[in-house]
C-alpha positions in Angstrom: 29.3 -85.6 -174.6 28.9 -81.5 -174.3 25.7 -79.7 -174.5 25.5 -76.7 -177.1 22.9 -74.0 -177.2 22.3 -73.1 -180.9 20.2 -70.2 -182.6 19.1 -71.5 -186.2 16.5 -70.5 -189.1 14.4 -73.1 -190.6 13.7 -72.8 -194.5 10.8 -70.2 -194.1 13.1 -68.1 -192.4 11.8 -69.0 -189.0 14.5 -68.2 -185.8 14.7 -71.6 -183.6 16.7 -72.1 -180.6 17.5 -75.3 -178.5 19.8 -77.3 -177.2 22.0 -80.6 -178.4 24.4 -83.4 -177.9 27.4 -83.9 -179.0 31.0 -84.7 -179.3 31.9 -81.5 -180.7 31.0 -78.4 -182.1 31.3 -79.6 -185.7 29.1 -82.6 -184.9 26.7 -80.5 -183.3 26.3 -78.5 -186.2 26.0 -81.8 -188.3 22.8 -83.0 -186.1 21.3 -79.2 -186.3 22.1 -79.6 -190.1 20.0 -83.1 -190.1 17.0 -81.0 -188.6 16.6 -78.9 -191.9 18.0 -76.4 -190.1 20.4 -73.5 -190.7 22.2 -72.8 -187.8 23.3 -69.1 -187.0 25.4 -68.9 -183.9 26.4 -72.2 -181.5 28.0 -72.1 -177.8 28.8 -74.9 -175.4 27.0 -75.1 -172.6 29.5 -75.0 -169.2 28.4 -75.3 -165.5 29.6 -72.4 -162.8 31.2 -69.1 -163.9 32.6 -71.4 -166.6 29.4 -70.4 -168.7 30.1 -66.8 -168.3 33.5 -66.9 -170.0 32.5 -69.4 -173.1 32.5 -67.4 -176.4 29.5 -67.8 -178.7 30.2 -68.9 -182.0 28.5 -66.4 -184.4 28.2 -68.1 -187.8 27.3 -65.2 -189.8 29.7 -63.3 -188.2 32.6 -64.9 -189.1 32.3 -68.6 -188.8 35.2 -69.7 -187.3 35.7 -69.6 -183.2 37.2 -66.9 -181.4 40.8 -68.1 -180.6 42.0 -67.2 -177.4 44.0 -64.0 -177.0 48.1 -64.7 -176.3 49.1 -62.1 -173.8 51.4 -59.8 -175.6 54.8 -59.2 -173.3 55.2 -56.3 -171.5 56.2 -52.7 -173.2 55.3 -54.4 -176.7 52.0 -53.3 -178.1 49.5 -55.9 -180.2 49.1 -54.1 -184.0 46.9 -55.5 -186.9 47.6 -55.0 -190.6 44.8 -53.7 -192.7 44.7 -53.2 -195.9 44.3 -49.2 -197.2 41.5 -48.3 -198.2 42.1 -48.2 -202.3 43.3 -52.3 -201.9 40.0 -52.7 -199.5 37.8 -52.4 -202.5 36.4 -55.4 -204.4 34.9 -54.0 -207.9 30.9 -55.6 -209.0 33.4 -56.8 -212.3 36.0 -58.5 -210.0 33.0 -60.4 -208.1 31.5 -61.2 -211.8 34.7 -62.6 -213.0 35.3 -64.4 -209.4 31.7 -66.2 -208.9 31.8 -67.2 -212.5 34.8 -68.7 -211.9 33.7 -70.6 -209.0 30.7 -72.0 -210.8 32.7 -73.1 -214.0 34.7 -75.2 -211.6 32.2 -76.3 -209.4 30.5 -77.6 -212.5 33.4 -79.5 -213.9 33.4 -81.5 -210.8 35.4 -79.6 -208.1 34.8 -79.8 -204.9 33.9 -76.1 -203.5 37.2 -76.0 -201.4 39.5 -76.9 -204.0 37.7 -74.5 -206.5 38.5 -71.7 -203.2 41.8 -72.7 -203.2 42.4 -72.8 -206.5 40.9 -69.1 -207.5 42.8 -68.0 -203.9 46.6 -68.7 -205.8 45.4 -66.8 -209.0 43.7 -64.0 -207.6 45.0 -60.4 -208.0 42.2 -58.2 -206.2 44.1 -57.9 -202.2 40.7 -57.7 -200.4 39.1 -60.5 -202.3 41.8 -63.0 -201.9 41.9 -62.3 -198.2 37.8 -62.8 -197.9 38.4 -66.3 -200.2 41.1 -67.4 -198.4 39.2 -66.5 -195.0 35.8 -68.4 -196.6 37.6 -71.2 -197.2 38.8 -71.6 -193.3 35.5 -71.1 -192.3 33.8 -73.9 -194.1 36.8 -76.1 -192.8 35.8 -75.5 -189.7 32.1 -76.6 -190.6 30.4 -73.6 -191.5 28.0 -73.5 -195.2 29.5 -71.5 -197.6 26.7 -68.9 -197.0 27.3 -68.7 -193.6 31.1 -68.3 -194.6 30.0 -65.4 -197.3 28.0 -63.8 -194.7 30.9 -63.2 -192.6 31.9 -60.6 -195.4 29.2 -57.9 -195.7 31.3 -55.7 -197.7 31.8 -57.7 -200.5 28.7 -60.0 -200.6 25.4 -58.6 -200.1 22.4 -60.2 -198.8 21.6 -60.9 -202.7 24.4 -62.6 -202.5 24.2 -65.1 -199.5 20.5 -65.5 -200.2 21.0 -67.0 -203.3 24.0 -69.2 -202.0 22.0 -70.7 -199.1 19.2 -71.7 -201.6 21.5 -73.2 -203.8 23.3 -75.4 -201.0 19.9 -76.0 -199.6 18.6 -77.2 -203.4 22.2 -79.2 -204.3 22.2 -76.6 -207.1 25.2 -74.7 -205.7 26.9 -74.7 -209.6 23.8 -73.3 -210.8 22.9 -70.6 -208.8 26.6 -69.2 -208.7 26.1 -69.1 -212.8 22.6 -67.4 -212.4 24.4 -65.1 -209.9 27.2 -64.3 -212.5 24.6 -63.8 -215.4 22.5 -61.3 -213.1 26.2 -59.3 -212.2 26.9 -59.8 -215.8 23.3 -57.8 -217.3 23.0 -55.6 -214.5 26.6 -54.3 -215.0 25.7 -53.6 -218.5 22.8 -51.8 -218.1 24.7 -49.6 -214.9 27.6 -48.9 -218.1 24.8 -47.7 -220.5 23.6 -45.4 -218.1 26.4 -44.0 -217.0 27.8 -43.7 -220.5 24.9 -42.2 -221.4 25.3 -39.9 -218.6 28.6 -38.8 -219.6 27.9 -37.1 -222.7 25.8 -34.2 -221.3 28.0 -34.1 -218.3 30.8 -33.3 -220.3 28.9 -30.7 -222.6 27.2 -28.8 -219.4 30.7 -28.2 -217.8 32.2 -26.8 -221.2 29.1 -24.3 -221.8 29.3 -23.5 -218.2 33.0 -22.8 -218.3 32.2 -21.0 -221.5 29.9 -18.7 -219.9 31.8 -18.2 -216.6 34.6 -16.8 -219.1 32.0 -14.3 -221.0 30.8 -12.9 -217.3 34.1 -13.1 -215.5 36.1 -11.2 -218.0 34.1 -10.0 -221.3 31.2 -8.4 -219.9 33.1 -6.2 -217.1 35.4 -4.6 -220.0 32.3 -3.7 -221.7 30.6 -2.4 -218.7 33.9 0.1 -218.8 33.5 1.0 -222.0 29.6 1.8 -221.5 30.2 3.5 -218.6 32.5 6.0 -220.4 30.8 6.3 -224.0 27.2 6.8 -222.1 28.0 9.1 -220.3 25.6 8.4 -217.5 22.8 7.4 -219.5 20.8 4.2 -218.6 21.3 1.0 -219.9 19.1 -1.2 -221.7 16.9 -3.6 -219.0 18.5 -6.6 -221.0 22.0 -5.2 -220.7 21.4 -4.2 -217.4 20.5 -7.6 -216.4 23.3 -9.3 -217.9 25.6 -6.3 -215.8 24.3 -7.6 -212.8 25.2 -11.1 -213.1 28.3 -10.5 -214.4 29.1 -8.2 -211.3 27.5 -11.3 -208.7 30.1 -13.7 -210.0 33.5 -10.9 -210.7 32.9 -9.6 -207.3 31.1 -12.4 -205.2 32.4 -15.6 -206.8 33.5 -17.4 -203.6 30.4 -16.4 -202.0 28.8 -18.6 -205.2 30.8 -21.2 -204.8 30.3 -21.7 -201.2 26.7 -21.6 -201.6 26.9 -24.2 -204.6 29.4 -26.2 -201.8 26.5 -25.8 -199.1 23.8 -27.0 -201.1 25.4 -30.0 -202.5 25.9 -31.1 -198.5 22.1 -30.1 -197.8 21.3 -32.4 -200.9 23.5 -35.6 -199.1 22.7 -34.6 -195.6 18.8 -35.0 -196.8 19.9 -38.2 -199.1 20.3 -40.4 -196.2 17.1 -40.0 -194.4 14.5 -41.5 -195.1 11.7 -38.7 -195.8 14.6 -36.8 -197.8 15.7 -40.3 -200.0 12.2 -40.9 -200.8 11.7 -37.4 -202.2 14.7 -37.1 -204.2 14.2 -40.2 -205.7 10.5 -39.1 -206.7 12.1 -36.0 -208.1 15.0 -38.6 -210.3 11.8 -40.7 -211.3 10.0 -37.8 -212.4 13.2 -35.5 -213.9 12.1 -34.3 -217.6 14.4 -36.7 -220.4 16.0 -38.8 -217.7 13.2 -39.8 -215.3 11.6 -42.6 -218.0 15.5 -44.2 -218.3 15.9 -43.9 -214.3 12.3 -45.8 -214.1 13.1 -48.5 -216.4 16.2 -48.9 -214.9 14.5 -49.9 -212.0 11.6 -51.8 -213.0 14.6 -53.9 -214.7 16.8 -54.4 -211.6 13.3 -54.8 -209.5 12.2 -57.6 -212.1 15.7 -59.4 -212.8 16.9 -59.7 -208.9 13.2 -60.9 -207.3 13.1 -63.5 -210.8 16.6 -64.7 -209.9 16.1 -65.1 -206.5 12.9 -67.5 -207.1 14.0 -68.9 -209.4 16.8 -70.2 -207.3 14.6 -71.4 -204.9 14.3 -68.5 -201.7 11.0 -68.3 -200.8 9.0 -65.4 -202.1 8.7 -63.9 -199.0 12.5 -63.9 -198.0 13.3 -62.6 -202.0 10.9 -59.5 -201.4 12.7 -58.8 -198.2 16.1 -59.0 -200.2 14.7 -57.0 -203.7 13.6 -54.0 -200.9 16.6 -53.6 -199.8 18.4 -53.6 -202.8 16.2 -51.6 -205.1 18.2 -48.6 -205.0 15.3 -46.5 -205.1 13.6 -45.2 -202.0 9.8 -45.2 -203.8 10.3 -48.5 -205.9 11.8 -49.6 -202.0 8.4 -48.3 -200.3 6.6 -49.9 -203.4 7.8 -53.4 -203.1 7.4 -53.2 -199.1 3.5 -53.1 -200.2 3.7 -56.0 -201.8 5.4 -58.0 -199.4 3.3 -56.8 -196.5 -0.1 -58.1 -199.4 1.5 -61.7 -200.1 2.1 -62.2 -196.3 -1.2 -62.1 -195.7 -2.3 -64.3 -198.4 -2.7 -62.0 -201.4 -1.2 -62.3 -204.9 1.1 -60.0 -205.9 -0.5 -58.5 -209.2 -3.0 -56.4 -207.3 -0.5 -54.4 -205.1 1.6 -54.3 -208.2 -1.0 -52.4 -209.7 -2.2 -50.6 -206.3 1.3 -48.9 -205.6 1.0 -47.0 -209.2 4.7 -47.7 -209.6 4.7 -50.4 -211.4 3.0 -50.0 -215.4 0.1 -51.9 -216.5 2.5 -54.2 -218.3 4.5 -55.5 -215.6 1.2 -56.3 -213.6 -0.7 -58.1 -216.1 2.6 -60.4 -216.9 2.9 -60.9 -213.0 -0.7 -61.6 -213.0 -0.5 -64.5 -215.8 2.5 -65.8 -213.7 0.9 -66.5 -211.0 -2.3 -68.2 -212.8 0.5 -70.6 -214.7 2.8 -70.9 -211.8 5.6 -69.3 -214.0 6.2 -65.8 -211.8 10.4 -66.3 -211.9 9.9 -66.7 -215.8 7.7 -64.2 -216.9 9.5 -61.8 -214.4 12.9 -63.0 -216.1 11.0 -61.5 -219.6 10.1 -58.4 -217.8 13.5 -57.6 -216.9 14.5 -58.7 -220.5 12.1 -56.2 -222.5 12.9 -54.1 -219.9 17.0 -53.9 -220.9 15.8 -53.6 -224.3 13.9 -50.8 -223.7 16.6 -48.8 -221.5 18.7 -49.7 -224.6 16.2 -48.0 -227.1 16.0 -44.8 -224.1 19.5 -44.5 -224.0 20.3 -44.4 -227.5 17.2 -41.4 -227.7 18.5 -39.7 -224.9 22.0 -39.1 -226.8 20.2 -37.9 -229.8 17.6 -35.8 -228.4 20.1 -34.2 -225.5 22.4 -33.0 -228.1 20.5 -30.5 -230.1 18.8 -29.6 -226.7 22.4 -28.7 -225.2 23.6 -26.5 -228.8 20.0 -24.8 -228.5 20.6 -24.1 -224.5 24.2 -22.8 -225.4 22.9 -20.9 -228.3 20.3 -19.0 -226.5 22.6 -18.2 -223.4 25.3 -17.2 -225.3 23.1 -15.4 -228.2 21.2 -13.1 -225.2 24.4 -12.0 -223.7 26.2 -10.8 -227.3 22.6 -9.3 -227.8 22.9 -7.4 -224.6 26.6 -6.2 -225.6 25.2 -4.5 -228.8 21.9 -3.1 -228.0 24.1 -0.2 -226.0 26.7 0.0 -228.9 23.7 0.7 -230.9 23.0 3.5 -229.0 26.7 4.7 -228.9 26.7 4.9 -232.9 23.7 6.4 -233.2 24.7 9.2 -231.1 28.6 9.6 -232.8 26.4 9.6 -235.7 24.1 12.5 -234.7 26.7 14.6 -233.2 28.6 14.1 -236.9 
């Protein structure tokens, strides 16, 4: 019998390591397995430089072994096929329509390898019949089918693989994958709300900007000619004098503007993906006039749905903080939930940091709160997210009705100053072909 050195987790999350017995590696992970344990990378244990030169098995890496490399002849060089970057990409509708799949035939009886196999011959997406097909060798080889998702970040996220491993733990496997496909399902809806929501004033800013870029560009210069010669060196107005100016930055120094625009965007992302800068432009979304109470629900939704599906699929509260921080999408809510994890870890309830992080409205804490006195916290967060979709629903449909007249009044006033500028010198002009009549 070999000796194997294994690195596990137990089901608090808990790193183990030891040693065991067995015949080989697939038993070995059997008897780690019989332990209540979760093992996450296995390697035999040789004597001499043998030892040196055996390859750890990472589960979550991959799950399979490392095979050995096949010297490639001489003058020939060893190329790998990847897919480009466009076929790399696995859409959130693609996983929706894949993991539902997988639970509708895990539920009629399947067993989870057929089901792969099965959704393997019938898939389109290139990248996502590559990572089945892949999963599917890997739990033939004796890995979970978490520690086979694991293996591909890209595509499933720790949400993901979380919620798997509880299910497999909990025999619910069927189950969780429908809960998963529901939460993919609502949180897909809500993301299409937004964005169409979004779309709307996007549309109507770039058409009054193009609008005015016109007026300045090639309106007001002509008319600047005309004053110049009709005036006769007079001054102009302070209003038309202002508009005169602009219209001269952006004839005469229009790259320079769209350079600058160019630099700041990159300042913006530079700033975006540190920490300090993330937190405070996601303060500034959260507190944007019209669309910071739509971002905010939005959250509080996502917040409430993901940590209520993840309990309620059995990951330990602990753990399905963890997972909900990293996958808020918003640097304050992110910093927010990290204060409630840090409170419940050392024996607090969650309702009080809830309501200490001033994130959170008084709502949302006092349901958490009665939660946690009934022992019903994946439920009533469930009905959080649930008024809290209704609600982004009822902002959205205000936000299109409000934005519009707010957009015609913006246009309205921009465009209304500059013909007002235009005529208070032609005014002037008239008056004086009328006096010297």
């Amino acid at each position: 019998m070999a000796k194997f050195k294994y690195a596990a987790v137990d089901s608090k999350g808990k790193e183990v390591q030891g040693e065991v017995e067995a015949e080989s590696q697939a038993v070995a992970i059997a008897k780690i397995r019989e332990q209540h344990l979760y093992p996450t990378k296995i390697l035999p244990v040789t004597e001499g430089k043998k030892a040196d030169k055996a390859a750890p098995r990472a589960l979550f890496g991959g799950g399979r072994p490392a095979k050995a490399k096949a010297k490639a002849p001489s003058g020939m060089m060893k190329t790998e096929l990847r897919l480009p970057a466009f076929m790399s990409r696995v859409k959130p509708k693609q996983l929706m329509v894949f993991t539902r799949q997988l639970a509708t035939l895990i539920d009629a009886g399947l067993p989870l390898l057929r089901g792969l196999r099965l959704i393997v011959r019938q898939e389109k997406n290139p990248a996502l019949k590559k990572a089945t097909q892949e999963i599917a060798e890997t739990i033939e080889s004796g890995s979970t089918f978490a520690e086979a998702l694991a293996g591909h970040p890209k595509i499933f996220n720790k949400l993901y693989v979380n919620m798997v491993r509880a299910g497999e733990v909990g025999g619910v496997l069927d189950t969780v994958l429908l809960r998963l496909a529901e939460f993919m399902e609502k949180a897909q809806r809500i993301k299409s709300k937004v964005t169409g929501a979004m779309v709307y004033p996007i549309v109507v800013m770039v058409m009054a900007l193009g609008i005015l870029l016109f007026l300045m560009t090639f309106i007001v210069p002509k008319f600047a000619d005309i004053f110049k010669d009709m005036l006769e060196g007079q001054s102009l107005p302070a209003l038309t004098q202002a508009v005169m100016n602009v219209s001269n930055v952006l004839t005469k120094q229009l790259p320079y503007v769209f350079v600058g625009i160019v630099v700041l965007v990159i300042v913006i992302r530079i700033l975006a993906k540190t920490k300090i800068g993330r937190f405070v432009l996601d303060r500034f979304k959260l507190r944007m006039p019209l669309f910071g109470s739509l971002i905010s629900k939005t959250a509080i939704s996502r917040f409430a749905r993901t940590l209520g599906t993840l309990m309620s699929s059995g990951v330990p509260v602990l753990q399905a903080l963890s997972i909900v921080r990293e996958t808020s999408g918003n640097e304050v809510v992110a910093r927010a939930i990290q204060v409630v994890h840090d409170s419940v870890k050392e024996g607090e309830s969650m309702a009080m940091p809830l309501e200490s992080t001033k994130v959170f409205p008084p709502m949302v804490v006092g349901m958490v709160e009665v939660g946690e006195e009934t022992g019903k916290v994946p439920d009533m967060l469930t009905k959080i997210a649930d008024n809290y979709d209704d609600e982004v629903d009822a902002a959205v449909q205000g936000l299109t009705s409000v934005i519009e007249p707010v957009l015609i009044i913006f246009l309205a006033v921009v465009v209304g100053t500059i013909v007002i500028a235009l005529f208070l010198p032609l005014i002037a002009i008239i008056q004086k072909l009328g006096g010297g009549g």
